[in-house]
C-alpha positions in Angstrom: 0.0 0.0 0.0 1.5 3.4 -0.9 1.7 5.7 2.2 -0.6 8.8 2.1 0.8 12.3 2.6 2.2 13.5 5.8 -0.9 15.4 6.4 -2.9 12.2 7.2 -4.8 12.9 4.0 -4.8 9.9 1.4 -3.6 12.3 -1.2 0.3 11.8 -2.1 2.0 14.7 -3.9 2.5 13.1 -7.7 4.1 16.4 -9.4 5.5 19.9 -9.2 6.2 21.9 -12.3 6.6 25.9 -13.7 5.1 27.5 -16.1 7.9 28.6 -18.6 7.3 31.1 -21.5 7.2 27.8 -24.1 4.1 26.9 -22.4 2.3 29.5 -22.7 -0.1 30.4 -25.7 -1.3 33.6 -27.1 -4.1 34.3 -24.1 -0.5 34.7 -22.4 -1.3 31.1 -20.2 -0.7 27.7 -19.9 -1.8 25.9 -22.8 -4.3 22.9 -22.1 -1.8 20.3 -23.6 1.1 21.5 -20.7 -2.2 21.3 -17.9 -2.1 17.3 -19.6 1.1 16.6 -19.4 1.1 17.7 -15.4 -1.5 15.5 -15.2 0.2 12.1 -17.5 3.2 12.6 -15.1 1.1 12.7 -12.2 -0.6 9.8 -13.3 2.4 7.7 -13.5 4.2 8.6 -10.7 0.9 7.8 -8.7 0.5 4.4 -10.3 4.3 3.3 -9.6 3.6 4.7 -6.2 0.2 2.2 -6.1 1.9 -0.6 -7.7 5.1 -0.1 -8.0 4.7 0.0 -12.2 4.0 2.2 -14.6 1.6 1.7 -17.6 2.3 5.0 -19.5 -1.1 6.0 -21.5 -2.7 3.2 -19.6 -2.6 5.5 -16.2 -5.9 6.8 -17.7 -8.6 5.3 -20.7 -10.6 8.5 -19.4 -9.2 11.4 -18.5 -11.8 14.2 -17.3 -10.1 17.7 -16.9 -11.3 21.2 -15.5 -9.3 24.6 -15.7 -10.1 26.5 -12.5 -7.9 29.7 -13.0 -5.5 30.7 -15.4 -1.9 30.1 -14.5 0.4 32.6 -16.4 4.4 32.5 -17.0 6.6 32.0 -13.5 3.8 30.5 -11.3 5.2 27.3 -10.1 2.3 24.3 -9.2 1.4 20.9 -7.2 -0.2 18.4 -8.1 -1.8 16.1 -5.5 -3.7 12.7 -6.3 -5.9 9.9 -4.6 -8.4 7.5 -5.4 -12.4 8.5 -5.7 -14.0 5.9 -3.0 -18.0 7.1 -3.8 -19.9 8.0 -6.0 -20.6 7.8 -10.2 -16.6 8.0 -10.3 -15.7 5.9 -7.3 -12.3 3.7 -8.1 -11.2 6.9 -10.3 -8.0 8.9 -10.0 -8.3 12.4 -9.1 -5.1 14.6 -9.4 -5.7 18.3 -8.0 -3.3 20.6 -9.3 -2.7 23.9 -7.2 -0.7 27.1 -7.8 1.8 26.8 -5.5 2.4 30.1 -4.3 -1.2 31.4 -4.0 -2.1 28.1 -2.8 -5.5 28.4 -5.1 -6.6 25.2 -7.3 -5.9 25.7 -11.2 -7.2 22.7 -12.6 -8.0 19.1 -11.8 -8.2 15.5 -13.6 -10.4 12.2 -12.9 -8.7 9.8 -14.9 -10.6 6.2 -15.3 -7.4 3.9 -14.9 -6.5 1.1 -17.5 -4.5 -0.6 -14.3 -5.6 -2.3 -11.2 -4.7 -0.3 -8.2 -4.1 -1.5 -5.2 -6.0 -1.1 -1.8 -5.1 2.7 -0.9 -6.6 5.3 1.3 -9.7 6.6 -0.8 -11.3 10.4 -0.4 -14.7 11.1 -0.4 -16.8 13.6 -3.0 -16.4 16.5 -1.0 -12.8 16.6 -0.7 -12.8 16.6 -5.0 -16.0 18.3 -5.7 -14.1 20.5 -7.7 -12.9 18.0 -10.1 -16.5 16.8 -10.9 -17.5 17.0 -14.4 -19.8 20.1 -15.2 -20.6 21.5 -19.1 -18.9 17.8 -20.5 -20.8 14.8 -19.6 -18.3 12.2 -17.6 -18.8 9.2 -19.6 -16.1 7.4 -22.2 -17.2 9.2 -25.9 -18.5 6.9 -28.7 -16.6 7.0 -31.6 -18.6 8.9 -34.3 -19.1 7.9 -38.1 -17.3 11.4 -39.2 -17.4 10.4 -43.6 -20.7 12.1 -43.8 -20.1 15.2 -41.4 -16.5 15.9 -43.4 -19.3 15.4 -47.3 -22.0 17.9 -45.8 -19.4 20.6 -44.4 -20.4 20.3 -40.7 -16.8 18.9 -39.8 -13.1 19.3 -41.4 -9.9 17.5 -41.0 -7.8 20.0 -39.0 -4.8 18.2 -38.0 -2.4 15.6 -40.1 0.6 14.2 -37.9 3.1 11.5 -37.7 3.1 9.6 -34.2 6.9 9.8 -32.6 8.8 8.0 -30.3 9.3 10.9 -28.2 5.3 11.0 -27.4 4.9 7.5 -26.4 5.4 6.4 -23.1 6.9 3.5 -21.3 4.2 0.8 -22.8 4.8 2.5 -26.3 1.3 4.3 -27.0 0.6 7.8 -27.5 0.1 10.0 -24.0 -2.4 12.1 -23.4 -0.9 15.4 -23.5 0.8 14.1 -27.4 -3.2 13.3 -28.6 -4.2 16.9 -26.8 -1.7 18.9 -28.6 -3.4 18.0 -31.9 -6.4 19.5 -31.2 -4.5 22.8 -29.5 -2.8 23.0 -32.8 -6.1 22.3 -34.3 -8.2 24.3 -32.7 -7.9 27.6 -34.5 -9.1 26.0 -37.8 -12.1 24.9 -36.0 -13.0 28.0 -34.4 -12.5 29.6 -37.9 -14.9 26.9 -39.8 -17.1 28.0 -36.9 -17.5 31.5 -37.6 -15.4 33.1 -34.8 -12.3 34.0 -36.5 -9.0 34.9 -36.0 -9.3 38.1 -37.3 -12.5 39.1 -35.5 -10.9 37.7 -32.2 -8.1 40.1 -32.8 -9.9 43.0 -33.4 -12.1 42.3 -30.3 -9.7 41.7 -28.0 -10.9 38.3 -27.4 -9.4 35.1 -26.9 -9.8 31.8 -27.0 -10.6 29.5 -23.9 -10.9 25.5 -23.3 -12.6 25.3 -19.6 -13.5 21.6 -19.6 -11.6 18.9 -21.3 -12.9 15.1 -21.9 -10.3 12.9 -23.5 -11.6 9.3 -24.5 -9.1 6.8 -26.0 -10.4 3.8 -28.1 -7.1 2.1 -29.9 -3.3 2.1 -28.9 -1.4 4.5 -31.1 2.2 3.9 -31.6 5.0 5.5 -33.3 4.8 5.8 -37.0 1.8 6.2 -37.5 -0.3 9.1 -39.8 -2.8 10.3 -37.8 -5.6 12.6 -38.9 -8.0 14.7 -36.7 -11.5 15.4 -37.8 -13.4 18.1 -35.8 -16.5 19.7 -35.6 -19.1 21.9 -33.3 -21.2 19.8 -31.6 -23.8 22.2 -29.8 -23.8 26.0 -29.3 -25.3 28.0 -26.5 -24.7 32.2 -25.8 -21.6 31.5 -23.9 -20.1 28.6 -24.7 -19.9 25.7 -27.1 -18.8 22.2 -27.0 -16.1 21.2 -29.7 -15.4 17.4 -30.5 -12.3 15.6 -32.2 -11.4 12.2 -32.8 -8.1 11.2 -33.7 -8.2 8.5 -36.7 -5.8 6.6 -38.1 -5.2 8.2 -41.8 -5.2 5.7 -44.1 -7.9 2.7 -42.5 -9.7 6.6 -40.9 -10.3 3.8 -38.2 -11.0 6.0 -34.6 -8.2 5.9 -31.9 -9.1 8.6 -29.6 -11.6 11.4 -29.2 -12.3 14.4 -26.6 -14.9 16.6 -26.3 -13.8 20.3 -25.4 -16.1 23.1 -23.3 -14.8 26.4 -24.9 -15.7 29.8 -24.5 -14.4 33.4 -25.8 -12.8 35.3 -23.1 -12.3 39.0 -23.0 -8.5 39.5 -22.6 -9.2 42.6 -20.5 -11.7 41.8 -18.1 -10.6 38.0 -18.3 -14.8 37.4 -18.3 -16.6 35.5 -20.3 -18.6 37.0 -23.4 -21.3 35.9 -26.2 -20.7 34.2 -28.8 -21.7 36.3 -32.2 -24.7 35.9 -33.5 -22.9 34.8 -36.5 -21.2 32.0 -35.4 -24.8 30.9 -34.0 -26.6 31.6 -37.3 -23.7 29.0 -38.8 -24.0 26.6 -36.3 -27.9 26.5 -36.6 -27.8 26.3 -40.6 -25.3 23.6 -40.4 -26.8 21.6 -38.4 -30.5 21.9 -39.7 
C-alpha cells in the first residue's frame, strides 16, 4: 500500500512543475496540452507509487479535466492525487493541481485507470467536488461515423501528424498530453470553420478559452503512424460551445481517440466570459438543420 501524505490525508504529492514562457499560448497562459502533461506525469508517478509499475497511457482510458484559473508565466504548481471511494466516479484517480504560491486550485483530472490499483486510502466527494465533471458529460465518448459530417461541411480534417517516439510512453502508445496537442494545434481552424475567426478575435480583444476537457481513448497509437484529426461543433449556446475531435488513423480513418472540449471566448481585458456572435450561432444552426 502506498503511504498517504504526511498530512494524514490519502492524497500523495505526484508532481511539481513551472510555467515557462514555451508553455504559454497567445491568451498569455498555460496551454491545455502543458495542464495534460502535469497531469500524464502525475498519473504515472501515482500508479508506480500504487503498484510499483508504470503503464504509460494506460494510467488513464478517461481522462476528465477542468481549468479553475489561469496560471500565467513564472507561477510554479502541485499536483496532488488519490483515489475516488464514492460515487458515479468511485475507483477513479483524481489529481488536483494547485498554484503553488497562491495556494489556489488551477485545474484538476479524474482519470478512469486502465490498471488495477491497489488497496489505498480513498477520499470522499467533497474533498474533490471541484474535479466533478460540469458542461462535458463524464462518460467514455462513442466513436462517431465522421465520412458524412466531413461530405456535408459540418466537420473538417484540421490536423495531419506522424506519431513519434518521443510522445509515447513506457508501454509505447501515444500519452495524453501528445493526442491533446493535436487538437490545441487544431483548434484555430475549428474556431474559424465555426465562424469566430481569427481576425474578428483580434480585433475584439478576445481570446480563445478551453474550460473543460474530456479525453476518451479507443485504440493504442504507436509511433509511426499518420494520424488525422477530424473536428467539428457539436452544440452552441450564448456563452459557450462544445467542440469534438477524434483522432483516426489516416489511411484505414479507423477511430483511436476522441475528446470533447467546453470552450468559451474570453475577454483579454476583463478575463470574463462573453457571447458568442450571432454569426457563429446563425452558422451553427444552418449547419446543423
Amino acid at each position: 500500500m502506498a503511504p498517504s501524505d504526511p498530512n494524514g490525508t490519502p492524497f500523495v504529492e505526484t508532481h511539481r512543475g513551472f510555467v515557462n514562457t514555451w508553455d504559454c499560448d497567445e491568451n498569455a497562459h498555460m496551454n491545455v496540452q502543458f495542464y495534460f502533461r502535469s497531469f500524464q506525469q502525475a498519473s504515472e508517478i501515482f500508479a508506480l507509487k500504487a503498484t510499483g509499475a508504470n503503464p504509460g497511457a494506460r494510467t488513464a482510458i478517461l481522462r476528465h479535466v477542468r481549468y479553475h484559473r489561469e496560471l500565467h508565466l513564472a507561477r510554479s504548481t502541485i499536483v496532488r492525487s488519490a483515489v475516488l471511494g464514492e460515487g458515479l466516479a468511485a475507483g477513479s484517480v483524481v489529481h488536483l493541481m494547485h498554484d503553488a504560491d497562491s495556494g489556489e486550485l488551477a485545474a484538476t483530472a479524474l482519470d478512469q485507470p486502465g490498471y488495477r490499483i491497489a488497496d489505498m486510502p480513498a477520499c470522499g466527494l467533497g474533498e474533490v467536488e471541484a474535479a466533478l465533471p460540469r458542461g462535458v458529460t463524464h462518460s467514455p465518448t462513442p466513436p462517431a461515423d465522421t465520412r458524412a459530417m466531413i461530405e456535408n461541411g459540418r466537420a473538417i480534417v484540421s490536423n495531419y501528424t506522424i506519431a513519434r517516439n518521443f510522445e509515447c510512453g513506457p508501454d509505447a502508445d501515444l500519452l495524453s498530453n501528445a493526442i491533446i496537442s493535436r487538437m490545441t494545434d487544431a483548434a484555430s481552424h475549428v474556431w474559424n470553420h465555426a465562424g469566430i475567426t481569427t481576425e474578428w478575435l483580434t480585433g475584439t480583444m478576445h481570446g480563445r478559452v478551453a474550460v473543460e476537457t474530456k479525453l476518451t481513448r479507443f485504440k493504442r497509437i504507436e509511433a509511426g503512424g499518420a494520424l488525422a484529426l477530424v473536428s467539428w461543433i457539436e452544440s452552441m449556446e450564448e456563452k459557450t460551445f462544445l467542440m469534438r475531435h477524434q483522432l483516426e488513423d489516416l489511411l484505414s480513418a479507423e477511430p483511436l481517440a476522441a475528446t470533447e472540449i467546453r470552450c468559451l471566448v474570453m475577454n483579454l481585458e476583463t478575463r470574463r466570459a462573453v457571447p458568442l456572435p450571432q454569426a457563429a450561432r446563425a452558422a451553427f444552426a444552418a449547419k446543423t438543420a
